[in-house]
C-alpha positions in Angstrom: 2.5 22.8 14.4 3.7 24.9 11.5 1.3 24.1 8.6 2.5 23.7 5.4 1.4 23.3 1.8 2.3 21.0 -1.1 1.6 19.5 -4.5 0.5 16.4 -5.5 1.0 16.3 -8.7 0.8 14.2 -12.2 3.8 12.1 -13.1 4.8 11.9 -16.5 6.4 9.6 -18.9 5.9 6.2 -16.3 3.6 3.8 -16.4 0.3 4.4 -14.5 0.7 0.8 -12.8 3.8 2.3 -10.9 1.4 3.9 -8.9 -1.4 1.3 -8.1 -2.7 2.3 -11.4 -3.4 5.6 -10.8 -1.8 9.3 -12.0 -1.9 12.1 -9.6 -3.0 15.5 -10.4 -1.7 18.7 -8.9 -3.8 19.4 -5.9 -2.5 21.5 -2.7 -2.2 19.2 0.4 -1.9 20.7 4.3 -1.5 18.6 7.1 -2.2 17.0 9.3 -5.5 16.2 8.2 -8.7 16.2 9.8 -12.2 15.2 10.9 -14.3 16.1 8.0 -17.4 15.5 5.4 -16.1 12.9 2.5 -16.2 14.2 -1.0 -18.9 11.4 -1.5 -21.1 12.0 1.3 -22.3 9.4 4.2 -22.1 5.8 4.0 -25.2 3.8 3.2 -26.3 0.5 4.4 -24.6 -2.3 4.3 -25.4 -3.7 0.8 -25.4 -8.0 0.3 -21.9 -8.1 0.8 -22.3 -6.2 4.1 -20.2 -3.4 2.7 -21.5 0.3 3.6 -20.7 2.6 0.7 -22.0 6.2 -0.7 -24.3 6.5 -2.7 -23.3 5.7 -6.3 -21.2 3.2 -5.6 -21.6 -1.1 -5.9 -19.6 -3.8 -5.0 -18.8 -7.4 -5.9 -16.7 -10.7 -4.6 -13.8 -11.3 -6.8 -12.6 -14.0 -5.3 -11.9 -16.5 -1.8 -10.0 -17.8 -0.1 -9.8 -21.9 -0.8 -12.7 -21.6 -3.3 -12.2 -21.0 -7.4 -11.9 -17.7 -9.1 -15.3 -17.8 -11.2 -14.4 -18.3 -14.7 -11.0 -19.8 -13.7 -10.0 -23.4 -12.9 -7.4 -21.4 -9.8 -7.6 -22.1 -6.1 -7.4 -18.1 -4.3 -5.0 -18.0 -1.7 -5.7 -17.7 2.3 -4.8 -14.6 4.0 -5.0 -12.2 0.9 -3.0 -8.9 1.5 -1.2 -6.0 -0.2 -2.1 -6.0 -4.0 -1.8 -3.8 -7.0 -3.1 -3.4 -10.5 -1.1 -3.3 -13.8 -2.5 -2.0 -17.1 -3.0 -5.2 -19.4 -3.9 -3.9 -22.9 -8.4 -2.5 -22.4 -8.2 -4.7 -19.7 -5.8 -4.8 -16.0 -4.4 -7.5 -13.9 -4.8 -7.6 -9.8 -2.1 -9.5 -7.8 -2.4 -9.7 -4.3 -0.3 -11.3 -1.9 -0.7 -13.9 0.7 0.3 -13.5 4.3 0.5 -17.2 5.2 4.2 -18.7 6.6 5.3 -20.9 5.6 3.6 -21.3 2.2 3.2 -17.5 1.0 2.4 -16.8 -2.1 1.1 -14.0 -4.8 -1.8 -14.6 -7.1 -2.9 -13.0 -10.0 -6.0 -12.3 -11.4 -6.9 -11.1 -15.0 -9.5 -9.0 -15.9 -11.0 -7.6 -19.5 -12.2 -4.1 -20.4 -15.5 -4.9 -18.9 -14.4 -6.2 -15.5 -14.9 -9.5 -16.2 -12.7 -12.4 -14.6 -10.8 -13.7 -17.9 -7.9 -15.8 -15.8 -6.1 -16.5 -12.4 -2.9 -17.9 -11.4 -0.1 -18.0 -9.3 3.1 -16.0 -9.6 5.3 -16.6 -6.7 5.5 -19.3 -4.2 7.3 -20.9 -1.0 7.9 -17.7 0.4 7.2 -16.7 4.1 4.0 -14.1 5.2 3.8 -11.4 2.3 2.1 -8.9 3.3 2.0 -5.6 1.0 4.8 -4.8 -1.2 5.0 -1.8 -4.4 4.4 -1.9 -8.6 7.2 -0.5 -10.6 7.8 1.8 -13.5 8.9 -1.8 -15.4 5.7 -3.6 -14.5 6.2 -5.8 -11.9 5.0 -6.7 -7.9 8.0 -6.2 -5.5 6.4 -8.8 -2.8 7.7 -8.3 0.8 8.1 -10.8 3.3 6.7 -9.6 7.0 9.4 -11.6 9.0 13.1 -11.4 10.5 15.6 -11.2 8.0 12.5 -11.0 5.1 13.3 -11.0 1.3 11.7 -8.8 -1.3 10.9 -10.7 -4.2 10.7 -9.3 -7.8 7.5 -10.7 -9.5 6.0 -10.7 -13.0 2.1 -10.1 -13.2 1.9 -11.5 -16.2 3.3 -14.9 -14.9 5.3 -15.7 -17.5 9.0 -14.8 -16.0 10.4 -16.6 -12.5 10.3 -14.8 -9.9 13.4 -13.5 -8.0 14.9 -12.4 -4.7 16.5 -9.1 -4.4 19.0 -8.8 -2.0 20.1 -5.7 -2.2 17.2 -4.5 -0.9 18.0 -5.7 2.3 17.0 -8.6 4.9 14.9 -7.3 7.4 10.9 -7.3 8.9 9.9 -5.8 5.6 6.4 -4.2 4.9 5.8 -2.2 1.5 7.6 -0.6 -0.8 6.8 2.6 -3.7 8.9 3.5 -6.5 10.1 6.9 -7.2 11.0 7.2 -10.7 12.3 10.9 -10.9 15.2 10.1 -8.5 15.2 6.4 -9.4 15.0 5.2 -5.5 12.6 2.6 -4.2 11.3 3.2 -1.0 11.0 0.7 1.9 9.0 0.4 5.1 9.8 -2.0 8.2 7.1 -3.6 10.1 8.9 -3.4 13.8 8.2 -1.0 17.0 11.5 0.7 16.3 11.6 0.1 12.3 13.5 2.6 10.1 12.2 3.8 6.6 14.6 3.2 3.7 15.4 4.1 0.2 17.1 1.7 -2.3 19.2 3.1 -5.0 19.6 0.8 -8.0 23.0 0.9 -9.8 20.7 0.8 -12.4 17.1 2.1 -12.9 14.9 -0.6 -13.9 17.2 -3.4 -12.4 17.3 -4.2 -8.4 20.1 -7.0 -8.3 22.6 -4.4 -7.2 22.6 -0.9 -5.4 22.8 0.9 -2.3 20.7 0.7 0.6 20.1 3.6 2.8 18.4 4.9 6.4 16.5 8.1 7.1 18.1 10.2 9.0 16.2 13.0 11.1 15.6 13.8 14.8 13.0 12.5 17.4 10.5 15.2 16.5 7.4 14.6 14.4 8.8 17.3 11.6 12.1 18.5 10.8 14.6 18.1 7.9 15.9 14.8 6.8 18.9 13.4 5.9 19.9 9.6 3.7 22.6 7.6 5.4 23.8 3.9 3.6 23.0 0.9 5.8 26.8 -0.9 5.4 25.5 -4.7 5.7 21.8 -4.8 4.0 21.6 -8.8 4.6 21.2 -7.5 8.2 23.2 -10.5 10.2 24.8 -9.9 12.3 23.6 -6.6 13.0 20.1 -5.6 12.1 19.5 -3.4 9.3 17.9 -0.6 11.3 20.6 -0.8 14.4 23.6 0.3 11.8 23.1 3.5 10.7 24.0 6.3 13.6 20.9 8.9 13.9 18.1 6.7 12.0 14.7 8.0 12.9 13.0 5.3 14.6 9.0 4.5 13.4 6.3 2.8 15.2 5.6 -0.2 12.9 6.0 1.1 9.2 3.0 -0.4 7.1 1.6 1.2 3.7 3.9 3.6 1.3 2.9 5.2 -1.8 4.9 7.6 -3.7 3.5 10.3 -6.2 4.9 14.1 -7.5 7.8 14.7 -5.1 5.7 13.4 -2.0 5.9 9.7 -0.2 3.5 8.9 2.3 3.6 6.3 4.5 1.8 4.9 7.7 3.0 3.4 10.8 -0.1 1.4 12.6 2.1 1.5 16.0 1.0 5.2 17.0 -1.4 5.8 13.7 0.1 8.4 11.7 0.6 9.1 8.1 3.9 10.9 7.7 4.8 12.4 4.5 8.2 13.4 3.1 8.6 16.0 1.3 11.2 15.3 -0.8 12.2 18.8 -2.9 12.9 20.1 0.4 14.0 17.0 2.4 11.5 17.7 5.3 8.8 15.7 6.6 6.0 16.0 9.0 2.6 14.4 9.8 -0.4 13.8 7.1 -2.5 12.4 10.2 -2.0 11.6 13.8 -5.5 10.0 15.1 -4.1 11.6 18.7 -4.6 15.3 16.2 -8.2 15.1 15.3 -10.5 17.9 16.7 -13.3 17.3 16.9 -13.0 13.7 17.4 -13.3 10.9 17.5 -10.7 10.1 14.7 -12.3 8.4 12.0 -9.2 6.3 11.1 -7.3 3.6 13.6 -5.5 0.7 12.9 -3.7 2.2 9.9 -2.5 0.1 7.1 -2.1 0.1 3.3 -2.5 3.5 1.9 -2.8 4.0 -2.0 -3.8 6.8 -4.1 -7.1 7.9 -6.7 -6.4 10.2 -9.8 -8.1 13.2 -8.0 -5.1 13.5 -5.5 -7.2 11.4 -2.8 -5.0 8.8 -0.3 -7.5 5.7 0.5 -6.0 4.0 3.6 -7.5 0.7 4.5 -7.7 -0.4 8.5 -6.4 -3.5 10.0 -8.9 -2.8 13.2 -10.6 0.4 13.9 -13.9 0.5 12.3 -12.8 -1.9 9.3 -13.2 1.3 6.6 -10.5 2.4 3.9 -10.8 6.2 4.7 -10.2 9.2 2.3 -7.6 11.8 3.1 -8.1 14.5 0.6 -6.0 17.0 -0.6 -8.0 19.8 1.2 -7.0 18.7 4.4 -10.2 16.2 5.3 -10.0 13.0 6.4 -13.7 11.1 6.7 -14.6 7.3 5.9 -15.5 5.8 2.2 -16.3 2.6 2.7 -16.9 0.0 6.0 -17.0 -3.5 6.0 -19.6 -4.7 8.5 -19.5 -8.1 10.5 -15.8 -9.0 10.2 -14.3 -7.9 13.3 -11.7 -10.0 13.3 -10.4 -9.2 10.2 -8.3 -6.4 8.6 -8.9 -4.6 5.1 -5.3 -5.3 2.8 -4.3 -4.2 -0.9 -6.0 -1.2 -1.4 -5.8 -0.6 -5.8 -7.0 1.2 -8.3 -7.7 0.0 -11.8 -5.8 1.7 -14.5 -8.7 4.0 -15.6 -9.4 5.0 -12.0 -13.0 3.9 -11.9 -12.7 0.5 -9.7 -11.0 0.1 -6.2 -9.8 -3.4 -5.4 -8.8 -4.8 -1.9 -9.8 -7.7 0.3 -10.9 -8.4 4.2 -8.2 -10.9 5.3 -9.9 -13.3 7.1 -13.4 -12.5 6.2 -16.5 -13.4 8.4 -14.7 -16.2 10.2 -11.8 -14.8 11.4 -9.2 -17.2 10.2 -6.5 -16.8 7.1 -9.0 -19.2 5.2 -12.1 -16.9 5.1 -10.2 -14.2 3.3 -12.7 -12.0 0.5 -11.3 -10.0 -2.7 -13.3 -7.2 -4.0 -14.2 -5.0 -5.7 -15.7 -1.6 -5.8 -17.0 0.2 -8.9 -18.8 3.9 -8.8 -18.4 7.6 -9.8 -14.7 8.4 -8.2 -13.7 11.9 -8.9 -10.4 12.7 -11.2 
């Protein structure tokens, strides 16, 4: 295919938790991407936490499932899975979500300057199998429920206002979402074999209890020019959301979304790819197609929740494959930088960065037993690049 390049760029004037706590720099990106040596060079051995990482790099538990947060007098949910981090004055707060139903929930946990644990609690609850979700420019967790019909609910990291469901952004299998603050849209992806991906348009920026829902609209290749088309019933009965707009490109189970300088990426574990949309130009193609890798084999499968580092860098966590988060840098490489050993049946969920860029937090789902109970929070401190 036709290879093109594009910028990745810094983002001015929001806040750097819009973004998983991260600001992009300019950096040209070609794609697809492919097999490739890691900035950070090969993966060690497994250290005590049976996580293989370069060399540089440490990690720690932060928290799990069914035991207290160290420091804290809070219970950590089961199943932890898409998270974020939000600047909280030297220090940042994680929330992650938990994909239980019923019971789902999001938690919160506070950390100082140093990286120590300072608090934990809960900020939504009673909701049904949240899986990832997106931050905002305004500084809170857009939570999305993983089932028929789903909600996305609007959270406060801090804890201190109710949560609430937004309608407007319509009732269907939702996934994650990623703001876009230049044309004030936030984009949507739906967990199904023949999902759609979505933009919501607020009436007003900054508040999501009214607006317009929209389709993409593009042909069956996999690159071409695309095309915004409103969904007319967004609470999706009796028709589904992604059965009503004519010409809505169809996507193999639409997982993680992040958005940064005119580009929004998002994965589809289905068949997975990482398509990107290039959105000065309203065309889109492939960042990585694991059926594209030569040599091979392809060193990312099961893709999931995607996020993004200050150097330009997408980390994209497995649920499957080899149980890594890989690296697709903006040179075009795509290689492992991290693998969880001796959790098979388990999946890696909420890929985020700290505000300051220099620790990467994200759990294993079910841990070393398998089962929503044995989920595992960490995180990973070490020299990432900027």
């Amino acid at each position: 295919m036709e290879r093109r390049t594009f910028l990745r760029g810094a983002v001015i004037g929001t806040s750097a938790a819009a973004f998983g706590g991260t600001l992009m720099h300019g950096a040209a990106y070609a794609a697809p991407a492919q097999n490739g040596p890691g900035p950070y060079g090969a993966l060690g051995a497994a250290d005590a936490n049976g996580i293989q990482l370069p060399s540089g790099f440490t990690s720690r538990v932060i928290a799990r499932s069914g035991q207290v947060v160290s420091g804290t007098s809070y219970t950590w949910h089961n199943a932890p899975d898409g998270g974020a981090c939000f600047a909280d004055g030297s220090g940042w707060i994680y929330v992650s979500n938990s994909e239980v139903n019923p019971g789902g929930k999001v938690s919160a946990v506070k950390l100082n300057s140093a990286g120590t644990v300072t608090a934990a609690y809960q900020i939504l609850s009673n909701t049904r199998q949240n899986c990832a979700g997106g931050a905002t420019p305004w500084n809170t967790w857009l939570s999305c429920e993983e089932v028929s019909l789903g909600s996305v609910y609007e959270t406060d990291p801090w804890g201190v206002d109710a949560a609430i469901r937004r309608d407007a952004l319509g009732k269907f299998k939702h996934e994650a979402a990623a703001a876009d603050p230049g044309r004030q849209v936030i984009y949507l992806t739906e967990d199904e074999t023949d999902g759609c991906f979505y933009r919501f348009i607020p009436t007003t920026w900054g508040n999501l209890s009214s607006g317009t829902l929209q389709a993409l609209v593009a042909g069956t290749g996999t690159s071409g020019s695309f095309s915004w088309a409103t969904v007319p019933d967004p609470d999706g009965s009796p028709t589904t959301t992604r059965n009503q707009v004519s010409g809505a490109k169809r996507f193999n189970g639409g997982e993680g979304c992040h958005y940064a300088s005119d580009t929004v990426w998002f994965t589809t574990k289905g068949d997975n790819r990482v398509w990107q949309l290039n959105l000065t130009n309203s065309t889109y193609e492939l960042a990585y197609d694991d059926n594209l890798v030569n040599p091979g084999p392809a060193p990312l499968t099961g893709v999931d929740n995607v996020t993004g580092s200050s150097s330009g860098d997408l980390f994209i966590a497995e649920d499957g494959g080899n149980m890594e988060i890989c690296i697709i840098t903006p040179d075009d490489i795509v290689a492992p930088f991290l693998r969880i050993t001796g959790q098979s049946s388990s999946e890696i969920t909420g890929p985020a960065f700290s505000p300051n860029g220099s620790r990467l937090y994200f759990s294993s789902q079910r841990g070393t037993s398998g089962s929503s109970t044995g989920g595992i929070t960490y995180e990973v401190t070490g020299p990432f690049r900027s």
